[in-house]
PDB file of N, CA, C and O in Angstrom, chain B, residues numbered from 101:
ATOM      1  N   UNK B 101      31.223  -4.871  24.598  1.00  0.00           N
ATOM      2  CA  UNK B 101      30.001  -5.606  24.399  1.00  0.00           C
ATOM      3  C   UNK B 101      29.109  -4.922  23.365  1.00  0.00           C
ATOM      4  O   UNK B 101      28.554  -5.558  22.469  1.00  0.00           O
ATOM      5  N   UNK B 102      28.991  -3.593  23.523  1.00  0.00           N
ATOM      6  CA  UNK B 102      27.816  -2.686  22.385  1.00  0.00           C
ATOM      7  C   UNK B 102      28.767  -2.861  20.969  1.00  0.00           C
ATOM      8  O   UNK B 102      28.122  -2.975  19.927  1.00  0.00           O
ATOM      9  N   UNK B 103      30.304  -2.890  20.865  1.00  0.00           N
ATOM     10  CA  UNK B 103      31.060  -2.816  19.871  1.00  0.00           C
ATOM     11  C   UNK B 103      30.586  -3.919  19.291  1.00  0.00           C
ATOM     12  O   UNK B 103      30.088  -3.674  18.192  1.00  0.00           O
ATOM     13  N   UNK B 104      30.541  -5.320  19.688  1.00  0.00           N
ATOM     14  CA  UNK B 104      30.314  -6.705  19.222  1.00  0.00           C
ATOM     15  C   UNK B 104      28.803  -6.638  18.627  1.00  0.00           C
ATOM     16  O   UNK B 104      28.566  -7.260  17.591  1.00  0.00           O
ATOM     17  N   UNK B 105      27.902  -5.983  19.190  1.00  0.00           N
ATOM     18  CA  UNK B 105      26.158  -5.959  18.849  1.00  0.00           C
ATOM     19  C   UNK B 105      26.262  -4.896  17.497  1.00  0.00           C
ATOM     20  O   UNK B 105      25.746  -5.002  16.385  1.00  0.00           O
ATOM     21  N   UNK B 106      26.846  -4.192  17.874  1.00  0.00           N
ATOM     22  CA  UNK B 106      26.748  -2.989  16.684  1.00  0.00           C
ATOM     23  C   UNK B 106      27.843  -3.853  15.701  1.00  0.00           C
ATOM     24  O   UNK B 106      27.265  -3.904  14.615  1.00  0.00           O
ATOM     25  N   UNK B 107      28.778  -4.356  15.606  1.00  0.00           N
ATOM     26  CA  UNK B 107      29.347  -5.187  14.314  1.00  0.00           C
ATOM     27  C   UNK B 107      28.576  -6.123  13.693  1.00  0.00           C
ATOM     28  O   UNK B 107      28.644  -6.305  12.477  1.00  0.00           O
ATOM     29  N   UNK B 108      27.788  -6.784  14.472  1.00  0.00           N
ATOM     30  CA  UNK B 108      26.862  -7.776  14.014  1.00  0.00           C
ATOM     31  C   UNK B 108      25.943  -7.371  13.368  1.00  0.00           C
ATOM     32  O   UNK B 108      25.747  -7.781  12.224  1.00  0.00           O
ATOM     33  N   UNK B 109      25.061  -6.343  14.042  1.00  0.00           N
ATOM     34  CA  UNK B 109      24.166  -5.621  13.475  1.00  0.00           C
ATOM     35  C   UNK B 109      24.413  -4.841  11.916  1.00  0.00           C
ATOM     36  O   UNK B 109      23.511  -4.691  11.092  1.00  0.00           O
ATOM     37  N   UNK B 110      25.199  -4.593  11.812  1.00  0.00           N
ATOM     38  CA  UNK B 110      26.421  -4.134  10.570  1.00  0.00           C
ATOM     39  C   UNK B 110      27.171  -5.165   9.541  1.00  0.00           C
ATOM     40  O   UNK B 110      27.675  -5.035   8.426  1.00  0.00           O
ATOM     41  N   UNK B 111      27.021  -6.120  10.345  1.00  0.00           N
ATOM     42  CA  UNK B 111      27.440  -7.135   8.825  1.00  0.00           C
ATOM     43  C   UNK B 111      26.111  -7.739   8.320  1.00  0.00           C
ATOM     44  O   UNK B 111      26.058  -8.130   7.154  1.00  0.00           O
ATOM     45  N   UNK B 112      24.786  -7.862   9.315  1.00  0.00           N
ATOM     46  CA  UNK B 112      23.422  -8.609   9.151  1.00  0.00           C
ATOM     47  C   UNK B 112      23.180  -7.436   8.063  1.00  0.00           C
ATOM     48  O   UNK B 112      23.047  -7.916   6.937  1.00  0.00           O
ATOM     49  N   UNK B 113      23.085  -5.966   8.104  1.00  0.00           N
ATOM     50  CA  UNK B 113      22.715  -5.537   7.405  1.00  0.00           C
ATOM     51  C   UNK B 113      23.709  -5.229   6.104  1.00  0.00           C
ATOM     52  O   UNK B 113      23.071  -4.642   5.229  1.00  0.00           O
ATOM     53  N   UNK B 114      24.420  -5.350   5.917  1.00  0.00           N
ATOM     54  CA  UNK B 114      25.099  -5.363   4.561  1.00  0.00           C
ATOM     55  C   UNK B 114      25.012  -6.722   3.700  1.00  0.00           C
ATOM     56  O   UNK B 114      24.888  -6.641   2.477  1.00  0.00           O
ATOM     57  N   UNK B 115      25.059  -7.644   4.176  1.00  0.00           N
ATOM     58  CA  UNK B 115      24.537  -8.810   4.057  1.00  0.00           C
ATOM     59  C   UNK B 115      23.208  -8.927   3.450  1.00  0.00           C
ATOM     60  O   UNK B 115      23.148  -9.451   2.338  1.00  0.00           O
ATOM     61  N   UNK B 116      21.763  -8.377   4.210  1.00  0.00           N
ATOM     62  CA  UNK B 116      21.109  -8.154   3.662  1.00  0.00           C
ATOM     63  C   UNK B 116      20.969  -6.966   2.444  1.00  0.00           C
ATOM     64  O   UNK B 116      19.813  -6.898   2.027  1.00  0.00           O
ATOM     65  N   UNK B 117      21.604  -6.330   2.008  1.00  0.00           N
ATOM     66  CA  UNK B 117      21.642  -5.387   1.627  1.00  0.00           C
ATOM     67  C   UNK B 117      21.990  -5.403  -0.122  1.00  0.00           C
ATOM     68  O   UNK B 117      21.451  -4.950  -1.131  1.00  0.00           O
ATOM     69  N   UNK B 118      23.584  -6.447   0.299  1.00  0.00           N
ATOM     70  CA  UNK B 118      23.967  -7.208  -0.938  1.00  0.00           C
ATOM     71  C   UNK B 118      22.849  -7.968  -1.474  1.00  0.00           C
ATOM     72  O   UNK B 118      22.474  -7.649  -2.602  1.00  0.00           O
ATOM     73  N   UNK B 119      22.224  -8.953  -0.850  1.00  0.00           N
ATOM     74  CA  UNK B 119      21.274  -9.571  -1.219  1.00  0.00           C
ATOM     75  C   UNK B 119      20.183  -9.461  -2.311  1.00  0.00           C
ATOM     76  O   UNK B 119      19.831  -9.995  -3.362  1.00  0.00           O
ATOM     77  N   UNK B 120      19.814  -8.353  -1.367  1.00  0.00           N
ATOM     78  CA  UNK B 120      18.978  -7.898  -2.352  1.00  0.00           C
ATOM     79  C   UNK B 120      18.921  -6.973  -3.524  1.00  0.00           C
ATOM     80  O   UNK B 120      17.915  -6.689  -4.172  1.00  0.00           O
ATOM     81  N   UNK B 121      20.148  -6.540  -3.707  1.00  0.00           N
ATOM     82  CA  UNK B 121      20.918  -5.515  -4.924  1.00  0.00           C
ATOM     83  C   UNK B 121      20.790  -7.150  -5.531  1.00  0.00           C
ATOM     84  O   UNK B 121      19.731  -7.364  -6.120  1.00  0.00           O
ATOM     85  N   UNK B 122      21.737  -8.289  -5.448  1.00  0.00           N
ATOM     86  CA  UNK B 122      21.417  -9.118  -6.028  1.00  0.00           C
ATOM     87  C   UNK B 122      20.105 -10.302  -6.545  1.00  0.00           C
ATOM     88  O   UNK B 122      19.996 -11.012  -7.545  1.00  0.00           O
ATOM     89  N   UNK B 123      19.395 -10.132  -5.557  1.00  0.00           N
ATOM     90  CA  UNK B 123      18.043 -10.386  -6.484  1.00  0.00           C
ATOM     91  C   UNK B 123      17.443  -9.346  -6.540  1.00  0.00           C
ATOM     92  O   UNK B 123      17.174  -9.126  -5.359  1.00  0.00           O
ATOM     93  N   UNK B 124      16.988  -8.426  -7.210  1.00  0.00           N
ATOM     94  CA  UNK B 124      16.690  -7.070  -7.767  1.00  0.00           C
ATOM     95  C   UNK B 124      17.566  -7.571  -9.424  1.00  0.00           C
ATOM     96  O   UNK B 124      16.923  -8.148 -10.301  1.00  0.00           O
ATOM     97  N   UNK B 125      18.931  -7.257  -9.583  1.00  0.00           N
ATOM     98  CA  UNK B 125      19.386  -8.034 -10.515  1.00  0.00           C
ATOM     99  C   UNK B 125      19.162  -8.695 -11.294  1.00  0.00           C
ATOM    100  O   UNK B 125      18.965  -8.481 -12.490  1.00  0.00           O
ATOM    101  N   UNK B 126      19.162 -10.072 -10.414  1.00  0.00           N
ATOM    102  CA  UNK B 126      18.844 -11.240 -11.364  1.00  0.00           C
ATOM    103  C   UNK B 126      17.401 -11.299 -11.531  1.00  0.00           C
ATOM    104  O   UNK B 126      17.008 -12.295 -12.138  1.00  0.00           O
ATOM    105  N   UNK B 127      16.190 -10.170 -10.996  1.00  0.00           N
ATOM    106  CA  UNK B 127      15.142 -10.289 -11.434  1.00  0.00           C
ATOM    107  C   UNK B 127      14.738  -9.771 -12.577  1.00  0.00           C
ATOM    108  O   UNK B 127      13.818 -10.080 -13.333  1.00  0.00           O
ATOM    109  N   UNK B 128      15.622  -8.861 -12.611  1.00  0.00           N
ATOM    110  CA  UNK B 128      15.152  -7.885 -13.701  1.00  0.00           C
ATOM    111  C   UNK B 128      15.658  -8.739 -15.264  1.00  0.00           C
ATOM    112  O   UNK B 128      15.043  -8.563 -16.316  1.00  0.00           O
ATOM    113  N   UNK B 129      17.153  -9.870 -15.109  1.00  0.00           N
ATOM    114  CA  UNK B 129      17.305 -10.558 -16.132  1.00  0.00           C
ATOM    115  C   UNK B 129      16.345 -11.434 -16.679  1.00  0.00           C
ATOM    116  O   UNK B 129      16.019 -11.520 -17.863  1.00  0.00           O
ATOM    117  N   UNK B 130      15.870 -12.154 -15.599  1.00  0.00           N
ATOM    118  CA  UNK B 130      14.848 -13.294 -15.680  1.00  0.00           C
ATOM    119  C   UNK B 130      13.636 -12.548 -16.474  1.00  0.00           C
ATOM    120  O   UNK B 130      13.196 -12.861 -17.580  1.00  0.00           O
ATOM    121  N   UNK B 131      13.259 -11.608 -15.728  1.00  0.00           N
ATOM    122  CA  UNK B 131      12.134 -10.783 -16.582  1.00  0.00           C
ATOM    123  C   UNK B 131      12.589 -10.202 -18.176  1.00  0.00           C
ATOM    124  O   UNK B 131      11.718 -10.231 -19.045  1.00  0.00           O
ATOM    125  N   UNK B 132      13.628  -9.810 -18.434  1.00  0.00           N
ATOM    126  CA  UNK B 132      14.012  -9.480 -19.545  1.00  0.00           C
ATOM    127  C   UNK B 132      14.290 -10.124 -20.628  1.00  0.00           C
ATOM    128  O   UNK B 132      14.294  -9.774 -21.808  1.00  0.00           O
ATOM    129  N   UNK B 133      14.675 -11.735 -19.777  1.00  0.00           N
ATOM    130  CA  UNK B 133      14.594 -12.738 -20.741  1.00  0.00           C
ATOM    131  C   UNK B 133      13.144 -13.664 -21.165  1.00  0.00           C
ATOM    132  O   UNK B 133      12.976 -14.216 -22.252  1.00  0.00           O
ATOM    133  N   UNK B 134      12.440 -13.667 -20.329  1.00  0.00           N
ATOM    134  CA  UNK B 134      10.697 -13.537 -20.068  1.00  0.00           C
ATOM    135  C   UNK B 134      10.406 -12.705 -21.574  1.00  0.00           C
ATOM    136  O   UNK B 134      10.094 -13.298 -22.607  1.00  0.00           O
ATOM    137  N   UNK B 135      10.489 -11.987 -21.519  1.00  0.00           N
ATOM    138  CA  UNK B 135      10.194 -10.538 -22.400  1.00  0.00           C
ATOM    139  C   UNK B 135      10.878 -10.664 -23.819  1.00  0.00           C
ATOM    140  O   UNK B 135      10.570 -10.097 -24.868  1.00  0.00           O
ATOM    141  N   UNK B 136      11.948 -11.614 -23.545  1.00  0.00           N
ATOM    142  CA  UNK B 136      12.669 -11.117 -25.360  1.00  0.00           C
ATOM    143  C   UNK B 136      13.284  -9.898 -25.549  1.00  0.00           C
ATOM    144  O   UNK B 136      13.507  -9.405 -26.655  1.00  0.00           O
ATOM    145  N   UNK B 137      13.661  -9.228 -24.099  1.00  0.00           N
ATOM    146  CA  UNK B 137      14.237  -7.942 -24.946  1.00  0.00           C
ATOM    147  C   UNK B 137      15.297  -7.889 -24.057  1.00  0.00           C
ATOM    148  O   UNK B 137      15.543  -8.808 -23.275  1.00  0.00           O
ATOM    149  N   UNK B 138      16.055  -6.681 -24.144  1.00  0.00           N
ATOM    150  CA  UNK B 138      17.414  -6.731 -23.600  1.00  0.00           C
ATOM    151  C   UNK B 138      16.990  -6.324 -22.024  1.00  0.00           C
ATOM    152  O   UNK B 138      15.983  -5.826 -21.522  1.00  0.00           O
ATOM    153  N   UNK B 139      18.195  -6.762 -21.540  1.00  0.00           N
ATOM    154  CA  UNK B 139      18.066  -6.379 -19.760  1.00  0.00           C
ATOM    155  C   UNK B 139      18.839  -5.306 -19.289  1.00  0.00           C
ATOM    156  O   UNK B 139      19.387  -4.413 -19.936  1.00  0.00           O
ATOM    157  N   UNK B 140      18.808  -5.554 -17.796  1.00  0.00           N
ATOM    158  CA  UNK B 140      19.780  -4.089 -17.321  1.00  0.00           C
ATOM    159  C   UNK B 140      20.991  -3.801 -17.504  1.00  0.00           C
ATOM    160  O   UNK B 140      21.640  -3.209 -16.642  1.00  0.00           O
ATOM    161  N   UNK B 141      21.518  -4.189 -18.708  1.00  0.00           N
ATOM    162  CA  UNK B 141      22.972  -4.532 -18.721  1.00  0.00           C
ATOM    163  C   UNK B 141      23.386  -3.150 -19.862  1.00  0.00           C
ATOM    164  O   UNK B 141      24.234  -3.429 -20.709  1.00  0.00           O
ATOM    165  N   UNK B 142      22.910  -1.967 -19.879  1.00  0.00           N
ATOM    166  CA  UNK B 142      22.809  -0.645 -20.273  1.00  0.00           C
ATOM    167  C   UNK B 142      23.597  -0.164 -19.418  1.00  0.00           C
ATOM    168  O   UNK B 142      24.605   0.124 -20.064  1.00  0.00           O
ATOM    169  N   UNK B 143      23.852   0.250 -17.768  1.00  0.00           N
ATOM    170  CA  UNK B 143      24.663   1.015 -16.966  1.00  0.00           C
ATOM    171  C   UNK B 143      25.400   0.023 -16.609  1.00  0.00           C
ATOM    172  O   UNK B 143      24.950  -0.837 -15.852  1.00  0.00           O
ATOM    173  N   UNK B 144      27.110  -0.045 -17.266  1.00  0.00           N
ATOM    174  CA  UNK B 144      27.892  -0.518 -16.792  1.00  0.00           C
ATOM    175  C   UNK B 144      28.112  -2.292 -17.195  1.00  0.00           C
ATOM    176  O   UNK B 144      27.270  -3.071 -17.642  1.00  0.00           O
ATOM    177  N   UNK B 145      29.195  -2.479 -16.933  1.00  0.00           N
ATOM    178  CA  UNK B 145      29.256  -4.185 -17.309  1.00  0.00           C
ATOM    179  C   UNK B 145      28.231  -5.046 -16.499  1.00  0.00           C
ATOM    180  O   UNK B 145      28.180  -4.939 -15.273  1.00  0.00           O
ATOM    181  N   UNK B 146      27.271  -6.052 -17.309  1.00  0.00           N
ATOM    182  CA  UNK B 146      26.590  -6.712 -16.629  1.00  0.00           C
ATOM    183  C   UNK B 146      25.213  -6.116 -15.550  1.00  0.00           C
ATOM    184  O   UNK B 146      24.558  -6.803 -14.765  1.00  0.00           O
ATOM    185  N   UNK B 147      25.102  -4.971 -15.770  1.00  0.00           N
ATOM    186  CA  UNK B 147      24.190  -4.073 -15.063  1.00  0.00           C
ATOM    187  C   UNK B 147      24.494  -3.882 -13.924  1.00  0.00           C
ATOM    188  O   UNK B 147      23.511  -3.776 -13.189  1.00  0.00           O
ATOM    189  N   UNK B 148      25.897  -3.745 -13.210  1.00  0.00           N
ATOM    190  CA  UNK B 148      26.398  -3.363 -12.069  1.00  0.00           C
ATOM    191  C   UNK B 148      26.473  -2.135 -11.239  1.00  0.00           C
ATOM    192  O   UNK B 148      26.799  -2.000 -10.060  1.00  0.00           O
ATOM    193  N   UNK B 149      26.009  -1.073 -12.336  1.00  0.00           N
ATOM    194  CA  UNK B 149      26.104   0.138 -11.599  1.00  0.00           C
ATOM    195  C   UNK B 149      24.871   0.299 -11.653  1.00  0.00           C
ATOM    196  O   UNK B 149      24.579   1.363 -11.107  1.00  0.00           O
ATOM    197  N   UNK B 150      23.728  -0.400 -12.164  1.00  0.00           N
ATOM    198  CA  UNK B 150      22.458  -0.065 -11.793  1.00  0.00           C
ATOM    199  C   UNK B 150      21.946  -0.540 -10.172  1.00  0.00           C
ATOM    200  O   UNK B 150      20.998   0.062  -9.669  1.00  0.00           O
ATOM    201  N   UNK B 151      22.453  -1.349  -9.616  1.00  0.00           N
ATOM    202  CA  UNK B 151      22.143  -1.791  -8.474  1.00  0.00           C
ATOM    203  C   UNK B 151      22.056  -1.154  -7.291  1.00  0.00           C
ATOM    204  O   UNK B 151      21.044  -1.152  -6.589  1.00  0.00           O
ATOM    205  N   UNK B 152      23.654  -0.302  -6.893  1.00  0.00           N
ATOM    206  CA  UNK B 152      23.488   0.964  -5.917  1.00  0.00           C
ATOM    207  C   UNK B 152      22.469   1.903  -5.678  1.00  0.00           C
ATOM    208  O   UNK B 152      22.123   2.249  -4.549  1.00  0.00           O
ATOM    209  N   UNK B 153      21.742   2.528  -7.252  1.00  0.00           N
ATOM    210  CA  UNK B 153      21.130   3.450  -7.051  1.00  0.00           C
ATOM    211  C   UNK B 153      19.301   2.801  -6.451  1.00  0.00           C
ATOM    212  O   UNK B 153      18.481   3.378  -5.736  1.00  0.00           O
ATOM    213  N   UNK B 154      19.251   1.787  -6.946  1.00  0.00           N
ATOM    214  CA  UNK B 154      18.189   0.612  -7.000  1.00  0.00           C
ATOM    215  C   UNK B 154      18.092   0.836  -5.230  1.00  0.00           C
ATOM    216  O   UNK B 154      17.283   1.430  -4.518  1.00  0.00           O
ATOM    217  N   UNK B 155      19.588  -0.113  -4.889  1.00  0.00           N
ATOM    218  CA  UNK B 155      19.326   0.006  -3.497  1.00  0.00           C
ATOM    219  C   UNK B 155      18.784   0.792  -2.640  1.00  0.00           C
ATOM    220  O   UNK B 155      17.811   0.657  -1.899  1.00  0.00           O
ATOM    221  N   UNK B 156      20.147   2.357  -2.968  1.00  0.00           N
ATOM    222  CA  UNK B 156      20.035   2.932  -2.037  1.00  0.00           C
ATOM    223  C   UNK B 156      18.265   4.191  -1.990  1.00  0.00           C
ATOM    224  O   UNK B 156      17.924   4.946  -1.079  1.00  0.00           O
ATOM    225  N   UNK B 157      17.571   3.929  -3.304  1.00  0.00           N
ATOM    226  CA  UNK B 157      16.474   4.377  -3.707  1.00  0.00           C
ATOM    227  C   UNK B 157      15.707   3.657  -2.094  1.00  0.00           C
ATOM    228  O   UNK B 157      15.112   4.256  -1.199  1.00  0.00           O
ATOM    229  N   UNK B 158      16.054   2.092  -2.243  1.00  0.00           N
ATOM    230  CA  UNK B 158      15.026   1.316  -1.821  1.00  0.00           C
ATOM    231  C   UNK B 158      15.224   1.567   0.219  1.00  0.00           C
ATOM    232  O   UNK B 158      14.411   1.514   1.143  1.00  0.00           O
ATOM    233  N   UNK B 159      16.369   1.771   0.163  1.00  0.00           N
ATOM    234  CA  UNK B 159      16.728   2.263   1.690  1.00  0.00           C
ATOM    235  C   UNK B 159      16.057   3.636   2.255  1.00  0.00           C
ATOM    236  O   UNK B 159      15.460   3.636   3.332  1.00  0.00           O
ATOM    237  N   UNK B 160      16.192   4.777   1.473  1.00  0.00           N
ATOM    238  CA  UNK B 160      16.273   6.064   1.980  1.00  0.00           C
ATOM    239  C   UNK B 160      14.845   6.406   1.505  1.00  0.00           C
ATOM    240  O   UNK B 160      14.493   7.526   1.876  1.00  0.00           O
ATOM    241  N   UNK B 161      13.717   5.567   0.607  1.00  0.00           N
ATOM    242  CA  UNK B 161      12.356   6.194   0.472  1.00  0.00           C
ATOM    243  C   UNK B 161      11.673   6.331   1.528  1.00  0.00           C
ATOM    244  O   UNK B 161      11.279   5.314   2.100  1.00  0.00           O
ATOM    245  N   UNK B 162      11.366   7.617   2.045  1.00  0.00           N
ATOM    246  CA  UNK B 162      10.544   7.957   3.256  1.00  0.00           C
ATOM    247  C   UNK B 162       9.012   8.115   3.019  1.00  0.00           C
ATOM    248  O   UNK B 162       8.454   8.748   2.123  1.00  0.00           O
ATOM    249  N   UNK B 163       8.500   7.439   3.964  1.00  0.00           N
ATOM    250  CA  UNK B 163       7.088   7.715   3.868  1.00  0.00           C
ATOM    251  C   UNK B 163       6.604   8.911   4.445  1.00  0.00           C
ATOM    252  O   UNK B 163       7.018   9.356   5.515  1.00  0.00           O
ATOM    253  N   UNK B 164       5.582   9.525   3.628  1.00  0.00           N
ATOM    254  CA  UNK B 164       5.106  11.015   3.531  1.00  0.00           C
ATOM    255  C   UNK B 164       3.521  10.542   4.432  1.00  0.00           C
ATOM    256  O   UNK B 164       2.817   9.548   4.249  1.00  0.00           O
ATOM    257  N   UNK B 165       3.382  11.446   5.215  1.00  0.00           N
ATOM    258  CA  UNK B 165       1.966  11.592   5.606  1.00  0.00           C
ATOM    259  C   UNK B 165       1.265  12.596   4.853  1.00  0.00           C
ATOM    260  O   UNK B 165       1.956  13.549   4.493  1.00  0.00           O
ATOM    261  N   UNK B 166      -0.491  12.601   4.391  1.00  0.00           N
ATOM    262  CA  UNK B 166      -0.759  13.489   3.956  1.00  0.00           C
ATOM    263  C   UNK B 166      -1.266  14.868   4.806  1.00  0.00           C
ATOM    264  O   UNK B 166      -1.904  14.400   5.749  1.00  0.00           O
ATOM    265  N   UNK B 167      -1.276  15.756   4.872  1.00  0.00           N
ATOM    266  CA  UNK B 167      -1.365  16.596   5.855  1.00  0.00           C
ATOM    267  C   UNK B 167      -3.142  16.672   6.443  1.00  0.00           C
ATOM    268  O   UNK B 167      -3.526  16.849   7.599  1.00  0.00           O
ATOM    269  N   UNK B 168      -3.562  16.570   5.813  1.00  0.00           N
ATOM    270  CA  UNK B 168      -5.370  15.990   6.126  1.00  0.00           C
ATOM    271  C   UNK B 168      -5.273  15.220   6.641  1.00  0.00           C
ATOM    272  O   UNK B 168      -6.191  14.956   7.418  1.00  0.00           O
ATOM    273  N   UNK B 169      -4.280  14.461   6.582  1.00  0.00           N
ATOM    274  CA  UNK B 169      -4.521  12.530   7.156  1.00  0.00           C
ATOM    275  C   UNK B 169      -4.171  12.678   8.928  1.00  0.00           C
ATOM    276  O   UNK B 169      -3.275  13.252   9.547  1.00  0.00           O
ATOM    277  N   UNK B 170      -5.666  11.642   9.457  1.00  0.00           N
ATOM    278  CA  UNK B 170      -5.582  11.059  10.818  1.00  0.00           C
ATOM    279  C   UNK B 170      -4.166  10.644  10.689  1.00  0.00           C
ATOM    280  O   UNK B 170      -3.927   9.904   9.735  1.00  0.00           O
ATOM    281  N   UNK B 171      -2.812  11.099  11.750  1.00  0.00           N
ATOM    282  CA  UNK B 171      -1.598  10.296  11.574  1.00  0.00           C
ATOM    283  C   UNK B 171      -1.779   9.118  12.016  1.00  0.00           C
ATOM    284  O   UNK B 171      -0.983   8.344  11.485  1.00  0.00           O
ATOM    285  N   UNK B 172      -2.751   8.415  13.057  1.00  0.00           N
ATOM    286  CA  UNK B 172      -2.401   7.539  13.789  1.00  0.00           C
ATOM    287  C   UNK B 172      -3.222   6.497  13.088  1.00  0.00           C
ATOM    288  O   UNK B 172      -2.891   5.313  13.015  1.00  0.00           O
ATOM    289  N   UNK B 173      -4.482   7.094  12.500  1.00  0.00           N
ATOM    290  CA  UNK B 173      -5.116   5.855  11.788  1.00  0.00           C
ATOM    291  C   UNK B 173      -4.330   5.891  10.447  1.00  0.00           C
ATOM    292  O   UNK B 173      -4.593   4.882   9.793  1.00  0.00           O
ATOM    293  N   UNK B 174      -3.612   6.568   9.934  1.00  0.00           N
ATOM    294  CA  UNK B 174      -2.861   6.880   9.108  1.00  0.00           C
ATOM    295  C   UNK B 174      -1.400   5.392   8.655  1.00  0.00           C
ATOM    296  O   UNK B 174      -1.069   4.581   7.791  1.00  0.00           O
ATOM    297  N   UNK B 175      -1.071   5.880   9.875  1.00  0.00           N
ATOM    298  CA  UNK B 175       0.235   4.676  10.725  1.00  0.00           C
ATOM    299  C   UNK B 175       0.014   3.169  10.654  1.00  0.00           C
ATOM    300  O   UNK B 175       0.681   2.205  10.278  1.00  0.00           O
ATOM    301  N   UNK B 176      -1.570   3.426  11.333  1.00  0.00           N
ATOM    302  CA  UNK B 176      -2.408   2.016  11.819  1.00  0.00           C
ATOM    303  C   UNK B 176      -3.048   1.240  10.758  1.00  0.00           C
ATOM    304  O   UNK B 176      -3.201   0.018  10.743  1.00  0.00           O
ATOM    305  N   UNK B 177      -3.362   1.993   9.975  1.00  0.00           N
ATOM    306  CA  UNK B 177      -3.865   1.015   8.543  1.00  0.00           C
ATOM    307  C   UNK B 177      -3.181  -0.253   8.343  1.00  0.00           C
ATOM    308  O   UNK B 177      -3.705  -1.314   8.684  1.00  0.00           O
ATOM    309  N   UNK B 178      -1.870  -0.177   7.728  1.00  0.00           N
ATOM    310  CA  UNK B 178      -1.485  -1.348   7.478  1.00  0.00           C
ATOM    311  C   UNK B 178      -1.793  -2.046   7.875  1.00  0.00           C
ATOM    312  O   UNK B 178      -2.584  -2.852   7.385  1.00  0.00           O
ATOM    313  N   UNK B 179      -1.178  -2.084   9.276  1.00  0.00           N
ATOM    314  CA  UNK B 179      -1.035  -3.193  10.558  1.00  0.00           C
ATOM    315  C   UNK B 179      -2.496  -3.849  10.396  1.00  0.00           C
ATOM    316  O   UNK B 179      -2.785  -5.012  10.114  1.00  0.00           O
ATOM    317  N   UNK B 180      -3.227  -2.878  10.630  1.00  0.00           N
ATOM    318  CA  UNK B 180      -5.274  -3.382  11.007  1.00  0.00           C
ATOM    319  C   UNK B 180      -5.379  -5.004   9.750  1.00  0.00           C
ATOM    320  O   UNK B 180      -5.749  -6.172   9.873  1.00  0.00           O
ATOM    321  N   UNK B 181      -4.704  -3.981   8.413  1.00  0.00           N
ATOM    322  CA  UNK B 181      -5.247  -4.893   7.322  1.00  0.00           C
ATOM    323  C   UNK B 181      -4.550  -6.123   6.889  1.00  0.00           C
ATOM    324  O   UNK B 181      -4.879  -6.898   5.991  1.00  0.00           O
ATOM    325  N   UNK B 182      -3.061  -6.187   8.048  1.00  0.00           N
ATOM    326  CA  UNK B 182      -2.615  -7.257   7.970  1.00  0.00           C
ATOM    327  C   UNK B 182      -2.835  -8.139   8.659  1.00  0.00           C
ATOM    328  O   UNK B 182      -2.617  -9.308   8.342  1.00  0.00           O
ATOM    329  N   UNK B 183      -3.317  -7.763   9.757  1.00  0.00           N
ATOM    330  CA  UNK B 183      -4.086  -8.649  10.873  1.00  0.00           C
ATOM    331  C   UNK B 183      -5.428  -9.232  10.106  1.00  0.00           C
ATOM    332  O   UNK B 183      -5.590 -10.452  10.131  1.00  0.00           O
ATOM    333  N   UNK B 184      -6.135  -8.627   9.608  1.00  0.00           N
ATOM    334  CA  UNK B 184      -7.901  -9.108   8.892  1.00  0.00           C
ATOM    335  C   UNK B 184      -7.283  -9.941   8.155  1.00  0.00           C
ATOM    336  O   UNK B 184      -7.919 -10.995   8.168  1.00  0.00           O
ATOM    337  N   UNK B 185      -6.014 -10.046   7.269  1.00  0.00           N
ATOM    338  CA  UNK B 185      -5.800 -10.998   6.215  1.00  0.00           C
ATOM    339  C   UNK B 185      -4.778 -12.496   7.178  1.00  0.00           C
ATOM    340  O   UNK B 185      -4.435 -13.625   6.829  1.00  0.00           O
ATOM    341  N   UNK B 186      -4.713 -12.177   7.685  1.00  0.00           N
ATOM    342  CA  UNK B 186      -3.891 -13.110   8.630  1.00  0.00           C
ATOM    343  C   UNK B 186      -5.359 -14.183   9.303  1.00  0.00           C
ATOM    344  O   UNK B 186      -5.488 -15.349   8.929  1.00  0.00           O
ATOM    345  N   UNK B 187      -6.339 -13.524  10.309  1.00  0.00           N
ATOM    346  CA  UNK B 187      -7.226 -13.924  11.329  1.00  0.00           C
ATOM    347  C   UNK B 187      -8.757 -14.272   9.822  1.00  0.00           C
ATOM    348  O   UNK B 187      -9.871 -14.675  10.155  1.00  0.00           O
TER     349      UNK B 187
END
C-alpha cells in the first residue's frame, strides 16, 4: 500500500518537474523571440542541457533565515500578506 502512494507520489512529481523544465524553455524562446535576439539554444541542441541545471537550481534553493531575524515572524510573513491580499 505505502509502495503504491510513494510511486504515485513519484511519477506526480517528475511529471511536474518535466513540466516545468519545459515551460521555463519555451519561455525563455518566446521571450527571445519578443526581444529579436537569439535564445537558449547556446548549451546543447535546442537548449536542452540548459534545463536540468534551471531545474534542479529551482528544486534545491534553500531559504536562508537572517540571523537577527524573528524566525517565526520571519516564516509568518508571507502567509500574513497573502491572506491581506486575498480578504
Amino acid at each position: 500500500m505505502f509502495a503504491v502512494v510513494l510511486i504515485k507520489v513519484v511519477i506526480a512529481f517528475v511529471i511536474l518537474l518535466v513540466s516545468v523544465m519545459l515551460y521555463i524553455w519555451g519561455m525563455r524562446k518566446v521571450i527571445a523571440d519578443m526581444q529579436n535576439r537569439i535564445g537558449p539554444n547556446r548549451a546543447g541542441p535546442y537548449g536542452c542541457c540548459r534545463r536540468s541545471p534551471t531545474a534542479s537550481k529551482l528544486f534545491f534553493k534553500e531559504q536562508s533565515i537572517p540571523s537577527s531575524a524573528d524566525r517565526g515572524v520571519f516564516r509568518l510573513a508571507p502567509y500574513l500578506s497573502i491572506m491581506a491580499g486575498v480578504s
